[in-house]
N, C-alpha and C positions, 0 to 999 in steps of 0.2 A: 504494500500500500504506500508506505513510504516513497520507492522508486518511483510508482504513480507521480504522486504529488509534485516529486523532486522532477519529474520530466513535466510534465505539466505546467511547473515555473516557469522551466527553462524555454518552453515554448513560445508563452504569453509576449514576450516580449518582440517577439521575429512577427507574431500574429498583428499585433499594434503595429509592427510599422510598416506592414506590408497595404491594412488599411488607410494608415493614415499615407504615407506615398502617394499611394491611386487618390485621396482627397486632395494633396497637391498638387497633382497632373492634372485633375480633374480642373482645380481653380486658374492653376497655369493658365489652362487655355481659356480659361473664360475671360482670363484679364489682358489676354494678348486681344480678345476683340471689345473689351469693354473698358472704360475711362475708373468708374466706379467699382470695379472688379480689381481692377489691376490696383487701387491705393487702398483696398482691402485687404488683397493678396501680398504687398507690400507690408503693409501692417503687423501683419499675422505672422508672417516669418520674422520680420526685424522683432517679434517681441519674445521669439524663440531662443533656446538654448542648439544652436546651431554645430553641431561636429559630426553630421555626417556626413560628407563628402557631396552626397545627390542633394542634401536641402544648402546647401552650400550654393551648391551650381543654380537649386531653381530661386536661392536668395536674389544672386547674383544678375539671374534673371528680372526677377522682379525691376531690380531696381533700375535696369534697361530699358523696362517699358516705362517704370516712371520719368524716365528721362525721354519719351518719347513725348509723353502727355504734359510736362514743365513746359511754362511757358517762357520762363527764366531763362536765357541761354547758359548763367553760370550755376544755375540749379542742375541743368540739362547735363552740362559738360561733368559736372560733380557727381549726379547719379553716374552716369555712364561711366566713366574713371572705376568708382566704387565698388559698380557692379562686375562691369572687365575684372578688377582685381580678384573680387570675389570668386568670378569663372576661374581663374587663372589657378586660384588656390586649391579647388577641387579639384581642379585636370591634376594639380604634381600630389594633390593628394589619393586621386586613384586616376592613374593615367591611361587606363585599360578599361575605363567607362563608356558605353558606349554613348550611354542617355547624358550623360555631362558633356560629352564630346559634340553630341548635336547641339546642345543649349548654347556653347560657346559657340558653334556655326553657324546658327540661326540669327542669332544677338550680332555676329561680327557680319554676318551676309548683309544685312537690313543696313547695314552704318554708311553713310557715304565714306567712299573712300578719300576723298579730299581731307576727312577731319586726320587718315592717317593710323587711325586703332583696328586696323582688320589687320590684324598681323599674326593670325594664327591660323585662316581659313584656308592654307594650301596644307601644313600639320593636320588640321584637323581631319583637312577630307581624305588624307592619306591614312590618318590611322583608323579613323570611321571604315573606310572600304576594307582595311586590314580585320577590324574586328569581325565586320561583316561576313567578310571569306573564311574567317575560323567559326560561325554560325557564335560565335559569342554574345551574346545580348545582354547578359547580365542580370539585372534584376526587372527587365522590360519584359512586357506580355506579351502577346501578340498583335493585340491593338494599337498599343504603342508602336511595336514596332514596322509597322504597315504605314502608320500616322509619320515619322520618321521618315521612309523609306519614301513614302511620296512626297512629302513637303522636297527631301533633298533632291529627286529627280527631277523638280519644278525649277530648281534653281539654276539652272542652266551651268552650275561650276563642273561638271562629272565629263568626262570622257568616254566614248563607246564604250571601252571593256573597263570601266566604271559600272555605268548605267547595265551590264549584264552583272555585273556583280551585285546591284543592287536588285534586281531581278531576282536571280538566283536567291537572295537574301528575304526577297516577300515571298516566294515556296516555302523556306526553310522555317521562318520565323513564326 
């Protein structure tokens, strides 16, 4: 019975964060098309105890879009800085993420290149395809990774045997 219990513990907490996750992707996207979602979603992370690598990445996120929605250009320029860093902190701290690996390419995709901060989107999309070709996804479903897998074919950055590897990657996924 003990053993029970003792696994039981050990479980609860993998169980919490697998829901709570899919609650943050879930808001993610809603705050990527909504103004009031997105200083929600902002909110809500910034008043979190933040160390795990992926609410790192979708912090870092956040605060991307809030720098979308600032009307300030030094508020703008200050989210985004913020958030880059942020991305940046979870890629060296799991750099075999797949879903942190998109957030930081999606965030850098979106940037005019004039400001100068897209300096990671040739990395990224190399080790995105790399992860992809080892069917690695990590802690992404299969919804996510379909969501993924289309958004980056839209982006016109990929190359033919790219784009079959991404392919191959919505079979597998």
């Amino acid at each position: 019975m003990i053993r029970i219990l003792f696994t039981l513990l050990l479980l609860v907490p993998s169980i919490i964060y697998a829901s709570d996750i899919k609650q943050v992707r879930k808001e993610f996207y809603a705050a990527v098309k909504d103004k009031e979602a997105a200083e929600e979603f902002y909110k809500k992370l910034k008043g979190q105890n933040l160390s795990d690598p992926i609410l790192i990445a979708y912090y870092g996120s956040a605060q991307a879009i809030m720098a979308k929605h600032a009307w300030n250009p030094y508020r703008k320029i200050s989210y985004l800085k913020s958030g880059l860093g942020d991305l940046k902190t979870a890629v060296a701290r799991s750099p075999d993420c797949l879903e942190i690996r998109f957030l930081r390419f999606s965030v850098e995709h979106y940037l005019p290149s004039v400001l100068g901060f897209s300096v990671n989107l040739d990395e990224d999309r190399k080790k995105i395809i790399e992860l992809i070709e080892k069917d690695n996804f990590g802690t992404a479903d299969s919804t996510l990774i379909k969501n993924i897998i289309t958004f980056l074919k839209k982006t016109n950055r990929f190359n033919d045997h790219e784009i079959a590897v991404l392919d191959e990657g919505l079979k597998n996924g």
